[in-house]
C-alpha positions in Angstrom: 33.0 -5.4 51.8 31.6 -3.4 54.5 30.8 -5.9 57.8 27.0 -5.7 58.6 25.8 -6.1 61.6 22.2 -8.1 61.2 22.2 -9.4 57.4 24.1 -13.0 56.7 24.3 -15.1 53.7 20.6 -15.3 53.5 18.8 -12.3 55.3 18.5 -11.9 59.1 18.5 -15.3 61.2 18.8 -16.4 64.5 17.6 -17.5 67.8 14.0 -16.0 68.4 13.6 -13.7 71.0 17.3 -12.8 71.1 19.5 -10.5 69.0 19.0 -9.9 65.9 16.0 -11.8 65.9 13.5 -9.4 68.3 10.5 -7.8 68.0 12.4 -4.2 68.0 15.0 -4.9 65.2 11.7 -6.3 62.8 10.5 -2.8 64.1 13.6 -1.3 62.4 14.0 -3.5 59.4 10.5 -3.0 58.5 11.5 0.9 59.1 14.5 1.0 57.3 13.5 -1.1 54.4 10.6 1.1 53.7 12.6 4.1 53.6 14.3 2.6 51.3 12.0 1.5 49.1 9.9 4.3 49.0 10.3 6.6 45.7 9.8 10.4 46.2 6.5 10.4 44.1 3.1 10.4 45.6 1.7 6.9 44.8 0.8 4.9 47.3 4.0 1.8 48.4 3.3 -1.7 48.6 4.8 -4.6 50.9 4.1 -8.0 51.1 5.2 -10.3 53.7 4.5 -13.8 53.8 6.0 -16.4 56.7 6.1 -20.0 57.3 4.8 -21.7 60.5 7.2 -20.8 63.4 5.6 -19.9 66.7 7.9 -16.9 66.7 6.1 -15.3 63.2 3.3 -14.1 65.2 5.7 -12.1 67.0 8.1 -10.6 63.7 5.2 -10.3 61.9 2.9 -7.9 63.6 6.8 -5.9 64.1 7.3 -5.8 60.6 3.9 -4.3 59.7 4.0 -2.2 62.5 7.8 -0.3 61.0 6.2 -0.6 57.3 3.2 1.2 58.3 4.6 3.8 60.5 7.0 4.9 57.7 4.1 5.2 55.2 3.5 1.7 53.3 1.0 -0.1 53.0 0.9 -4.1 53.8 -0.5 -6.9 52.1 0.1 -10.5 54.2 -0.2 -13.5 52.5 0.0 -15.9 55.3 2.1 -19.2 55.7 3.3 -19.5 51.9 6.6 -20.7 50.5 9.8 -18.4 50.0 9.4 -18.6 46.2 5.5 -17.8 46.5 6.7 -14.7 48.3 8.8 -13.5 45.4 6.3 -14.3 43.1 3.5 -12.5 45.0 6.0 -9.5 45.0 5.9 -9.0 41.3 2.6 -9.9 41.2 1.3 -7.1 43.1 3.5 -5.0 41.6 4.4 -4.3 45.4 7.8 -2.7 45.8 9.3 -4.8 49.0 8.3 -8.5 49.9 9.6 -10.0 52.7 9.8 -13.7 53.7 9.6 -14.3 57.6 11.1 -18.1 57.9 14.7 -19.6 59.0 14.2 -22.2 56.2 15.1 -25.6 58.0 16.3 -24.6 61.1 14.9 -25.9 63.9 11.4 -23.8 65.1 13.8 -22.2 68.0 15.3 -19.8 65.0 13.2 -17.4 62.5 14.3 -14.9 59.8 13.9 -12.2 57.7 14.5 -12.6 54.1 14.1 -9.4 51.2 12.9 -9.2 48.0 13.3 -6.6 45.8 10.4 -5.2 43.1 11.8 -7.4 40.8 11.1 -10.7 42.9 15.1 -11.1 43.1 17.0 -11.5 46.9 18.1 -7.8 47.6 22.0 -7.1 46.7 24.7 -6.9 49.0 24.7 -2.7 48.8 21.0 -2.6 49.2 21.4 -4.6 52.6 23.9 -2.3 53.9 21.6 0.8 53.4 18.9 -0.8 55.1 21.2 -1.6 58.0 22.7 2.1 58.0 19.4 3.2 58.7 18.4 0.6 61.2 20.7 2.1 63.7 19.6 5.7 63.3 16.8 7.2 65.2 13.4 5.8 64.9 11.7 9.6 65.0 13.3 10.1 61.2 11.4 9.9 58.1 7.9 8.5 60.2 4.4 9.6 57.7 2.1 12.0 58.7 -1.5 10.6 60.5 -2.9 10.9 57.4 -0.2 9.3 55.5 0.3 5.6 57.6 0.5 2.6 55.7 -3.0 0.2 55.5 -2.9 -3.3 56.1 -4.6 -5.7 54.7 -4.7 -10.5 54.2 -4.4 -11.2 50.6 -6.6 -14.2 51.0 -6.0 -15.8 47.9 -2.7 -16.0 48.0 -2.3 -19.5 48.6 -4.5 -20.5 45.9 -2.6 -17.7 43.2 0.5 -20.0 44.1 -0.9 -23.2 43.1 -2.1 -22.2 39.8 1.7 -20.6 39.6 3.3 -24.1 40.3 0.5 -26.1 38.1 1.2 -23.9 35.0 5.1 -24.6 35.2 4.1 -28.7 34.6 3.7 -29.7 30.6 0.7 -29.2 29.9 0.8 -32.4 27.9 1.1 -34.8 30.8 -0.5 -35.3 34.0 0.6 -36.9 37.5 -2.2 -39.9 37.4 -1.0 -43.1 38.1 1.5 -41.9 40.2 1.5 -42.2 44.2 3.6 -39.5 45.4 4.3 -39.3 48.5 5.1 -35.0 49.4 6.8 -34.1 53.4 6.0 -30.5 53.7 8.3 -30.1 56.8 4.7 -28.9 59.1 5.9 -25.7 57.4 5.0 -23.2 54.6 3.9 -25.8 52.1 2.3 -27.7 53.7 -1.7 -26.2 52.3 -0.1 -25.6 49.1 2.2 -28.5 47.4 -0.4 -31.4 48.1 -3.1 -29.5 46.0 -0.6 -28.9 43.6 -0.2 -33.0 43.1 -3.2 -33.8 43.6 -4.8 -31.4 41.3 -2.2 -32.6 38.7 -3.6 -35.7 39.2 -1.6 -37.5 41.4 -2.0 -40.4 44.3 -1.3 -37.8 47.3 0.7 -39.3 50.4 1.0 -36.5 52.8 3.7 -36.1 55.6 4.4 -33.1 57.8 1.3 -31.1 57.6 -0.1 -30.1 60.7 2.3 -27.8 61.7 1.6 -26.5 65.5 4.3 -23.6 66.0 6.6 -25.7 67.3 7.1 -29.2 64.8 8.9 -27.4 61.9 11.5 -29.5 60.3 11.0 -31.4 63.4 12.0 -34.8 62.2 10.3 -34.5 58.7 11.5 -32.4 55.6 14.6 -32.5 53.4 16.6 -32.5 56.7 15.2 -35.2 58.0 14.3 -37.9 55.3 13.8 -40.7 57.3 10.1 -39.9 57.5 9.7 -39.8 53.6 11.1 -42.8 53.0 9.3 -44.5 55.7 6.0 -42.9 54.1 6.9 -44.4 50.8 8.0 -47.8 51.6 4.6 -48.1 53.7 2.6 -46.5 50.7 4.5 -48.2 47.9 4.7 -45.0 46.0 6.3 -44.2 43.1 8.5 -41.2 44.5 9.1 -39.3 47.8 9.6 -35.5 48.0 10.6 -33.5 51.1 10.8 -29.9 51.3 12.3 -28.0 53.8 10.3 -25.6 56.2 10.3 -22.8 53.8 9.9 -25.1 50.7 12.9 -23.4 48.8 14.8 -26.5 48.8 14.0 -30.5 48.5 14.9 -34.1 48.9 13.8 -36.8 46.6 13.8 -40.3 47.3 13.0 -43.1 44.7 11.0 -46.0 45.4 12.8 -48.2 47.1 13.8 -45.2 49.6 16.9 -44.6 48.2 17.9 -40.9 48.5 18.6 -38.7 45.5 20.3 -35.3 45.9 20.7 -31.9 44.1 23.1 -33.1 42.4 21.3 -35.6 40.4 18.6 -33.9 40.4 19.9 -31.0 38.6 21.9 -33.7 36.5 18.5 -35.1 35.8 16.7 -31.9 34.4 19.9 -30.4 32.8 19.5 -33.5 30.7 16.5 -33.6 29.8 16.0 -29.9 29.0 19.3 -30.1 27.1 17.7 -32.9 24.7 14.4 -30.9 24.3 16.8 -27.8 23.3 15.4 -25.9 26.1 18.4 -25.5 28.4 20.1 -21.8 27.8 23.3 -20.4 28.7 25.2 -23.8 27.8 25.3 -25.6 30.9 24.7 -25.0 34.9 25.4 -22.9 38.0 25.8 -25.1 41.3 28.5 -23.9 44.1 31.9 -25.4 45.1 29.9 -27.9 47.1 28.5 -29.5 43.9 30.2 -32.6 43.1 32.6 -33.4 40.7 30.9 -36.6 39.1 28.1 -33.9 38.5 31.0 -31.5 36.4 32.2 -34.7 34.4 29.2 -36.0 34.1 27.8 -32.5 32.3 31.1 -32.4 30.2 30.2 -35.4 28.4 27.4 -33.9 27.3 29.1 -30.9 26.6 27.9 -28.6 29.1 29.8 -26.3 31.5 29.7 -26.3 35.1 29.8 -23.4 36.4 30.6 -22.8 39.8 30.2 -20.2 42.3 30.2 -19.3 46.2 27.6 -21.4 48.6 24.4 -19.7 48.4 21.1 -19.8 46.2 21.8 -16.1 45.6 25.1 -16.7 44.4 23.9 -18.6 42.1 21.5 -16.6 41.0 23.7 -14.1 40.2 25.6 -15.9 38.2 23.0 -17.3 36.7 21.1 -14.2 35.3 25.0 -12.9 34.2 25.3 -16.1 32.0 22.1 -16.7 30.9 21.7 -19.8 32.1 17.9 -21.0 33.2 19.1 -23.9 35.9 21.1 -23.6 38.5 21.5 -25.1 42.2 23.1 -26.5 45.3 23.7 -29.8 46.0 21.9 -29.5 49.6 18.5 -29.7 47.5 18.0 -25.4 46.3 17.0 -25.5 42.7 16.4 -22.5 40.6 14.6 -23.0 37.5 14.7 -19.4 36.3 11.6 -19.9 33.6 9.5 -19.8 36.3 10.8 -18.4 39.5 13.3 -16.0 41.1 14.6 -17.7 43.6 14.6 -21.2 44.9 11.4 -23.5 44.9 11.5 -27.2 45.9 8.0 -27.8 44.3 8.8 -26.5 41.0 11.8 -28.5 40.4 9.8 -31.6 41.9 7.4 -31.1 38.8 10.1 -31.4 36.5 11.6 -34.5 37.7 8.3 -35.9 37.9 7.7 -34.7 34.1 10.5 -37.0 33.6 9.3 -39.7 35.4 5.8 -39.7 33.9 7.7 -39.2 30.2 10.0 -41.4 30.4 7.7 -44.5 31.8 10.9 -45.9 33.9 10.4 -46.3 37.6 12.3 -43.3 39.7 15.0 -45.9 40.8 16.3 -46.3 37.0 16.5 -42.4 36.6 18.1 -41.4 39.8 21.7 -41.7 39.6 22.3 -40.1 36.6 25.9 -40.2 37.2 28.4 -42.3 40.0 29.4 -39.5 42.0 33.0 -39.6 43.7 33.5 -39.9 47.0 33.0 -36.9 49.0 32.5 -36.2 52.5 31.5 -33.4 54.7 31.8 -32.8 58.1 30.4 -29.6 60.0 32.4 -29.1 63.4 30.6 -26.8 65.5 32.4 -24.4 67.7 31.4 -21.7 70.4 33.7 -18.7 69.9 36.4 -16.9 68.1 38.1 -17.5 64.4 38.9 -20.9 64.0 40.2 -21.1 60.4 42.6 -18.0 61.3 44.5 -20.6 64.0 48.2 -21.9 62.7 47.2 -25.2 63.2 44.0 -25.1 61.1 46.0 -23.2 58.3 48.7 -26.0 58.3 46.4 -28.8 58.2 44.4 -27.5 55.5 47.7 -27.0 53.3 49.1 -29.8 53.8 45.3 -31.6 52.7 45.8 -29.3 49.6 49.1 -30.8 48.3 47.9 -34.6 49.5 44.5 -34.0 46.9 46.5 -31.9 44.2 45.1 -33.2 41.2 43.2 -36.0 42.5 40.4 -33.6 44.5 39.2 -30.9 45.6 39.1 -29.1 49.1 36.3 -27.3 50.5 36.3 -25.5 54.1 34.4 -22.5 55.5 32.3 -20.7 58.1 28.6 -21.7 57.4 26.7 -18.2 57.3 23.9 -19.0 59.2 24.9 -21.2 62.1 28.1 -21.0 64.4 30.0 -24.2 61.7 33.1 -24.8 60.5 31.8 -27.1 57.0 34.5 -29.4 55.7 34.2 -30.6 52.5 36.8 -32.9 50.4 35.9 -35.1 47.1 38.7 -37.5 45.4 38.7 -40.6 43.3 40.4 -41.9 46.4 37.9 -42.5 49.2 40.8 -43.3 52.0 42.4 -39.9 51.3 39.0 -38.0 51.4 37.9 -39.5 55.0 41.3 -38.7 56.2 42.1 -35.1 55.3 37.9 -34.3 56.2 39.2 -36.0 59.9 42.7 -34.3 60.1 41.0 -31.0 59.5 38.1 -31.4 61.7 40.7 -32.7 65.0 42.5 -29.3 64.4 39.6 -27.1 63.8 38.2 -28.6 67.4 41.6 -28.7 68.6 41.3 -24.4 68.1 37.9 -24.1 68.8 38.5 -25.2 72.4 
């Protein structure tokens, strides 16, 4: 694959203010992405860029719309709205572009740029590198004529077009009262739109992380941070927590007695219950070599695959829409429920656990560990410089944890995409083994890294 220069797993992320994340490379995505999204007939383009709560969107936004318009599009911004809400909006508009201005749950310091294609759908790999080819190439090509700029325009219903999205995704045959929920919205992109979702469903609303001020996203609240969920619902005596993450593509559940409950069960939960009501397609689920392996056994006694793929909701996704399959997920709390949405959406796949709760007339505790999982740990080892996973020592050390876990477990280790990590993951029936071959490879990846 050809190396790119700004685009990572997920978009364009890092540290605002400082390469890739300034004001003049917004300037040339929003350039370069229009160019390439602009068809050669005479109709009028359309891009719509949505953002979470970062201090730094007021500076990529006005960038972004500034390289859309210059090229000839025309801008529609929806405001602070969730990733999935974005892609949604995209096909909704029948815009050509939608773009997502958030570093998901990063800390406030970081922001990103996240693409959608027409179809609501994460662009592809080669559609990336042709926006990058014509990043770097001068910004006096291909502008529009004076009487040919792009307009720009709020969309100011978008948040409320959202929330009747979410609410039409819950059976129509239930309803959330007699339920306290308690909802942690990170101070991010939700945090306006998933409590009127509950609440509108019926629900006892407990709200957490929503009065976002620039700077307090994912700042000790969200799926990152649970603590302040489960403090919220031991306080409140609700029936379930739910923290999203600050671009509310991803989520944490806790039950009611504040124990945690992870992708993993979560998917485990829905993937049985939409497999009983016949509604489940393509024969099983996509999660990534993160997912656990009590989640794979626990599926094959139902007889359905797992089916894994590379970390990364758009992974998933692709394997998803190649299978057929209408669920799919990661373990660290992204759920895509196809049905309904494009991409990942922490709200949506909240509904469906809590149309299993309200259904099934068990408290949250009794439905949350669908299966025992086996012992896995991860360990992310940060390091400041250089390859570390190409040093002799790391190489070693990770073979020689291969052959102690043959056929017991199984090994995970790589660069995380987005931050400067080495993640180490191992599962085995043998929790001993696990925590030492995680601790053996993590002394030599530090051991290189210094």
């Amino acid at each position: 694959m050809t190396k790119r220069a700004y685009f990572g797993t997920d978009g364009i992320r890092g540290l605002a203010n400082s390469h890739p994340m300034t004001a003049e490379v917004a300037l040339r995505v929003g350039m370069a992405a229009g160019k390439v999204f602009k068809s050669q007939d005479e109709r009028r383009h359309l891009v719509v860029i949505g953002k979470d709560t970062r201090l730094s969107g007021y500076m990529v936004e006005p960038a972004l719309v500034a390289g859309f318009a210059s090229v000839g599009m025309d801008v529609r911004l929806l405001g602070p709205m969730p990733t999935p809400g974005v892609a949604m909006m995209t096909r909704s508009l029948r815009a050509d572009l939608g773009v997502m201005i958030s570093a998901s749950h990063n800390a406030f310091t970081d922001n990103g740029i996240k693409l959608f294609g027409p179809d609501g759908y994460k662009l592809s790999d080669d559609k990336e590198i042709e926006i990058e080819a014509l990043m770097d190439q001068g910004l006096a090509d291909g502008l529009a004529a004076p009487t040919a700029l792009g307009r720009v325009a709020r969309v100011d219903d978008s948040q409320a077009r959202y929330v009747e999205i979410a609410k039409a995704t819950f059976p129509r045959r239930l309803n959330l009262s007699g339920l306290r929920v308690v909802i942690d919205c990170a101070n991010g992109a939700a945090y306006k739109v998933a409590p009127v979702v509950l609440y509108e469903l019926g629900a006892d609303v407990i709200k957490v992380g929503v009065e976002p001020n620039g700077t307090n996203i994912n700042a000790d609240c969200g799926s990152t941070h649970p603590a302040a969920m489960v403090k919220a619902v031991r306080e409140f005596r609700a029936d379930i927590g739910i923290a999203l993450d600050g671009d509310a593509d991803r989520l944490l559940i806790c039950d009611e007695t504040g124990r945690l409950v992870d992708g993993d069960q979560i998917m485990a939960l829905i993937a049985d219950s939409w497999s009983r009501s016949n509604r489940l397609t393509g024969g099983g689920v996509v999660a990534t070599v993160m997912s656990n392996l009590g989640l794979e056994r626990f599926l094959a006694d139902r007889k359905l695959t797992l089916e894994r793929t590379a970390v990364g909701d758009r992974a998933v996704m692709v394997r998803m829409r190649e299978g057929g399959f209408n669920l799919g997920g990661e373990q660290s709390g992204h759920m895509i429920l196809s049905d309904y949405s494009t991409t990942g959406d922490g709200l949506l796949a909240a509904l469906q656990v809590l149309a299993v709760l309200k259904e099934s007339d068990k408290p949250m505790s009794a439905l949350a560990r669908q299966f025992e999982p086996v012992p896995q740990l991860l360990e992310n080892v940060r390091f400041s410089g250089g390859k570390p996973l190409e040093s002799d020592q790391v190489k070693a050390a990770l073979a020689e944890a291969e052959e102690r876990l043959s056929g017991t477990g199984r090994l995970v280790v790589r660069a995380s995409g987005t931050e400067p990590l080495i993640r180490i993951m191992a599962e085995g029936d043998d929790e001993k083994l696990v925590n030492q071959v995680v601790r053996d490879i993590a002394g030599a990846v530090r051991k290189a890294a210094a």
